[in-house]
N, C-alpha and C positions, 0 to 999 in steps of 0.2 A: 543331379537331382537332389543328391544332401547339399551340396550349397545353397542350392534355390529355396531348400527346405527350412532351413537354419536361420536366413537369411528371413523369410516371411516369417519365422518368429519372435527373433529378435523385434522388429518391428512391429508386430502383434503387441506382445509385454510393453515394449515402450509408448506404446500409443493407450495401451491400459492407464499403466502407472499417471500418465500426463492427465489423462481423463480423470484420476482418482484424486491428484492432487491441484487440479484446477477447480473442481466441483467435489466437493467434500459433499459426504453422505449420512445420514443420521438415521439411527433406528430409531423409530416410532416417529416420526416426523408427520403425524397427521391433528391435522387442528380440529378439535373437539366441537361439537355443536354447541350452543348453553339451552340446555332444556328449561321449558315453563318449571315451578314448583307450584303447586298447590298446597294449602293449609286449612283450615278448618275449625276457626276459636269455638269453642264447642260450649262458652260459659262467657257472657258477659262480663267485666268489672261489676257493673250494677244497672238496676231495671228500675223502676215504679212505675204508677199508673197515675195520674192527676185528673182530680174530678171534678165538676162543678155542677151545682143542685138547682137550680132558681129555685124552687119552693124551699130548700132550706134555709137558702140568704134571703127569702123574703122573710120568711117567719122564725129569726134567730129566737126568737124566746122560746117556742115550741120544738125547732128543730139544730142539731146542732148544726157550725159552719163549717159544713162539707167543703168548700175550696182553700179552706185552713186544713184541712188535714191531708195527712202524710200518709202515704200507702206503702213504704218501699221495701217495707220486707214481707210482702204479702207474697203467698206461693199464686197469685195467678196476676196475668194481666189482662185489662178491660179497654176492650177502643168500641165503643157504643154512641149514640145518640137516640133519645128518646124523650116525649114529650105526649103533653096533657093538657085540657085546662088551666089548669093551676100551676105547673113545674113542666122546667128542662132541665134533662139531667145529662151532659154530654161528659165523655171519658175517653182520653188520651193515654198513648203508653210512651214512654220514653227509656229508651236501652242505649248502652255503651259501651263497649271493648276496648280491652287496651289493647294496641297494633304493635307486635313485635319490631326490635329493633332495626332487623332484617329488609323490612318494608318500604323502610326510609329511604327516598330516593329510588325506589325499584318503577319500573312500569308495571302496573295495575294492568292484566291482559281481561280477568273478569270478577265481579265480585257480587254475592248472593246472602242477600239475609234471610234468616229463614224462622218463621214460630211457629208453635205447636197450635192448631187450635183444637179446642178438645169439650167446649161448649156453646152452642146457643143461644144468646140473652133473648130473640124474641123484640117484643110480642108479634113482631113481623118477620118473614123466611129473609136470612140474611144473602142468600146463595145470590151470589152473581154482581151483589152489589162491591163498590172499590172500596178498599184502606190504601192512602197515599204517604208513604215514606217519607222525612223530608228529614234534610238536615238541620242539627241543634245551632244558635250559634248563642249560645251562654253555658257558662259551669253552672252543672249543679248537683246539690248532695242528694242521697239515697234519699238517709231515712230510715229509721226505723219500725214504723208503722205498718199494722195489718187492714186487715175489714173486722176483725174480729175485735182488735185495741187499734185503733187511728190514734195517730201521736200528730205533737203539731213540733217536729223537727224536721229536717230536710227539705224532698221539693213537692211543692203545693202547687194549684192551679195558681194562687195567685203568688208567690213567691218561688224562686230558684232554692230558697233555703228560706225556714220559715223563721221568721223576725217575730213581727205582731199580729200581721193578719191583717184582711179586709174585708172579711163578711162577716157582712149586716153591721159592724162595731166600729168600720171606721179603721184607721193605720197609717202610719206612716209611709213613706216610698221606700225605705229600706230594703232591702234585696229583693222588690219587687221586679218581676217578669217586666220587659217594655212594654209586653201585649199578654193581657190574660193568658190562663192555656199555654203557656210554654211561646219562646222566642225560637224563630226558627225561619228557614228560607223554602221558599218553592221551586228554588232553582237547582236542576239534576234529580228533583224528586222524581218517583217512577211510583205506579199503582200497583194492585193485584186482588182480582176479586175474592169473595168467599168461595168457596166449595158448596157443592151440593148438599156433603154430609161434614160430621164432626168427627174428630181421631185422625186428622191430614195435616201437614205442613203446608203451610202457605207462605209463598218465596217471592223474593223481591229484589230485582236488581238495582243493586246501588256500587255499579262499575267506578262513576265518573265521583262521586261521594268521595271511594275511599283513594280512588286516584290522588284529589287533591289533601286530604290527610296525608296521605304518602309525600308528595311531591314537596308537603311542606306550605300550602296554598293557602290553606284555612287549618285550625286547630279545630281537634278531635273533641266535640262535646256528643257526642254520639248522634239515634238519631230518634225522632219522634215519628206516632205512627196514629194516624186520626182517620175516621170515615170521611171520606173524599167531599160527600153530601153529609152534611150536620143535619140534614132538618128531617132526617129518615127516623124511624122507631125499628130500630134495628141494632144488633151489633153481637162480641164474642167475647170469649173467656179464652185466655194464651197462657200456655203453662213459664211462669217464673222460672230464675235462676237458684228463688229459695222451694218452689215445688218440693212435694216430697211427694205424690199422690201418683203425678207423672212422670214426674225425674226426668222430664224433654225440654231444657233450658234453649231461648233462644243460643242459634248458629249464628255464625258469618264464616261464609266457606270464599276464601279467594285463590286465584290462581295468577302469579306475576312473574315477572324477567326481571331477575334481578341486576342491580347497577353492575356494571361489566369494565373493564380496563385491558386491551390492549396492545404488545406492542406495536409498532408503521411506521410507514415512511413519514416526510413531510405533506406528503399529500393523504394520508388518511388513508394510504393502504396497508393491508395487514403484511405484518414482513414478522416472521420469527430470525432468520438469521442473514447478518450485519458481517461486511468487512471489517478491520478497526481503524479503515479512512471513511468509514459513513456516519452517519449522525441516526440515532438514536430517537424515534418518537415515539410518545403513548398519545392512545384515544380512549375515550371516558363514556358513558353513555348512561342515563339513569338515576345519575345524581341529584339531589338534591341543591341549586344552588349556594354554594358556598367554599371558601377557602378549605384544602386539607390536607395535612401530612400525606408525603410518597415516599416510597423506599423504593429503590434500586438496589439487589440486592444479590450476592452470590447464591445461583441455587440451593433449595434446602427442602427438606422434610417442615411440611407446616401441619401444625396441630392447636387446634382452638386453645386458645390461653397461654401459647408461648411470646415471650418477648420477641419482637420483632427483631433480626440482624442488623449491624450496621450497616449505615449505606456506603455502597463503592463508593469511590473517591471523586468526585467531581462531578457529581449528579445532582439533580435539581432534590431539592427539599417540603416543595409545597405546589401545589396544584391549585387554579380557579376554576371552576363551572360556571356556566353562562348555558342558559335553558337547558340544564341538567346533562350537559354534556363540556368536553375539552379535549383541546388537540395541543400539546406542550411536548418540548424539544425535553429528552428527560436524559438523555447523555449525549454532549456534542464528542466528537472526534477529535484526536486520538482514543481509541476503545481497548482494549486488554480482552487479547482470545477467554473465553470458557462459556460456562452458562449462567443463567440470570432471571431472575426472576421479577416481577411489579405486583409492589400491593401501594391502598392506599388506605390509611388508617384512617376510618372517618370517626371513630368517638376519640382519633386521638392522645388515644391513651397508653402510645406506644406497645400495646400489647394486637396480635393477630386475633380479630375474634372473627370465627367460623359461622359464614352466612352473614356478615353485617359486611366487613371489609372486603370489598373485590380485589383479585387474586389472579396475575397473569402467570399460569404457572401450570404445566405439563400440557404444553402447546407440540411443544417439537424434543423428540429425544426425554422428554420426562423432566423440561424446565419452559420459562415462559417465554424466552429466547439465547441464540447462540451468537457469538461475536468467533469467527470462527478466520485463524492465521489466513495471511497474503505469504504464497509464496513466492522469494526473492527469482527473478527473470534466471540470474545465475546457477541457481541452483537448479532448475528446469534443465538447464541447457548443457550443467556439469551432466544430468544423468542422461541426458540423449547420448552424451558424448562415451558414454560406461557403454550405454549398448551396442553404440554404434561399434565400438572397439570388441564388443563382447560378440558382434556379426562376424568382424573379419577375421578376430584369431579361430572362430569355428571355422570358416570357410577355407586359411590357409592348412588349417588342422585336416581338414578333408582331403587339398592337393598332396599333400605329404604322405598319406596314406593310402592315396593313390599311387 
């Protein structure tokens, strides 16, 4: 019975050990979800409001040239249309954020613009009627101009940035708008009516907008925001970024995925840990089209603003995206056992920066992948042969002592 017993141990251990050195095991070996992030520009770059009077460019001698003047540091914004016998006076607002670095290349999952409204122009109930968001597609300057002091620098109904002017007096085409009222597209725009009452936020989805700002599609001129209908006698007062009465500056609240990297196989599957006879891929997803520095790198502690490590030895150097994604062989075979990490420097700048550069990194074991030893057939079969010996001298040890 102690032979039989000795005997089913030995063979127990040894079938252990085989199992432990044929399939190597990692603590923490669980791959991370990537959670959405959310953010929340809480202040514009810069806001104004662009107006245009008919009865003032009709009677410049009497009236001054309201589409020559600059509004852009006025504490409130005005998107109205209203009209008379004699005059129309229609009011435009135009707002812009600068988008964090971060954004670049990320998937846009939702995005929300959002303004105070906090009065009633009248002289008709404005509730229920639309203002239509739309996208800018020209630069243009603030301005410094109030309603109380109108200046003629920045941007005008008839100019991006004010030159000479064209009401009532005639002007040149200098930094003239291509179309009065601000240059701008219909396309991705989205509405939202007014509210019943005043003291509300009124919010507007511009998902696909700031998508293509992110993706790199169109350039960020921010965006403009008009009554859907011009020909109504209606409209509001938005509290500005220079406010001080409300201190509620346009938002833009977004939530995205940002660009993400990978270790895999050649087929685009996720693999954290490699023999050192396999080959080495990354996958990309999010990017911004375009070439960019990779590191392959021995695991490490990353913290925002450190120089990136050198790369292991025989690893690719530069990455292409092609529709914001890439599947590139990033270390072919022979591999050198340990851990490893993938970033890809997109500004560049050989430095890690935190939230811009995607980061393959505490995937498996608390690195971004393992290239983990092959062991040699003989040495498997030296240790079967230790146990096997270590079976029979216990089982002769038993006869003997019998």
């Amino acid at each position: 019975m102690k032979k039989s017993y000795f005997r089913k141990l030995g063979i127990a251990i040894l079938a252990l050990l085989c199992a432990a050195m044929l399939t190597p095991t990692f603590i923490g070996g669980v791959q991370a979800s990537i959670p959405y992030i959310s953010l929340t520009l809480s202040t514009p770059s810069k806001d104004a409001s662009i107006i245009m009077d008919w009865k003032m460019v009709y009677y410049p001698a009497v009236y001054p040239p309201i589409p020559d003047y600059n509004y852009g540091a006025d504490g409130k914004l005005e998107i109205r249309a209203m009209s008379g016998m004699d005059y129309v006076r229609i009011a435009r607002t135009l707002v812009q954020f600068n988008l964090p670095p971060e954004l670049s290349g990320a998937t846009i999952i939702s995005a929300t613009l959002s303004l105070y409204y906090y009065y009633d122009l009248g002289p008709g109930p404005a509730e229920g009627y639309s203002i239509r968001v739309c996208r800018v597609t020209h630069e243009w300057v603030e301005g410094t101009g109030t309603s109380a002091t109108p200046t003629q620098d920045g941007v005008t109904w008839n100019e991006y940035n004010y030159y000479d002017g064209r009401g009532g007096s005639g002007g040149t085409a200098t930094n003239d708008w291509v179309t009065d009222g601000g240059d701008y597209t219909l396309t991705d725009s989205s509405t939202a009516a007014f509210p019943s009452s005043t003291g509300q936020w009124i919010s507007w989805t511009v998902t696909s907008i700031v998508q293509g700002w992110a993706s790199g599609a169109y350039l960020n001129y921010g965006f403009l925001l008009k009554l859907d209908d011009e020909i109504l006698d209606c409209g509001g007062l938005f509290s500005s970024r220079e406010s001080t009465s409300t201190a509620l500056p346009p938002e833009l609240e977004i939530t995205y995925l940002p660009a993400t990297i990978e270790s895999c196989d050649s087929g685009a599957v996720t693999k954290d840990e490699f023999l050192p006879g396999q080959d080495v891929y990354a996958k990309g997803t999010g990017f911004v089209d375009n070439t960019y520095d990779m590191y392959v790198v021995k695991d490490t502690t990353w913290n925002d603003g450190m120089a990136i490590p050198e790369r292991v030895p025989g690893t690719t150097e530069t990455v292409s995206c092609v529709s914001g994604a890439f599947l590139e062989l990033v270390w072919a075979a022979p591999l050198i056992p340990g851990k490893y990490d993938i970033v890809v420097d997109v500004g560049g700048n050989g430095v890690y920066d935190a939230g811009v550069d995607p980061l393959d990194d505490m995937d498996v074991g608390l690195a971004g992948f393992f290239v983990v030893p092959e062991y040699p057939l003989g040495t498997i079969l030296g240790v079967a042969m230790c146990f096997a010996a270590l079976a029979v001298l216990k089982s002769k040890s038993l006869r003997i002592h019998l």
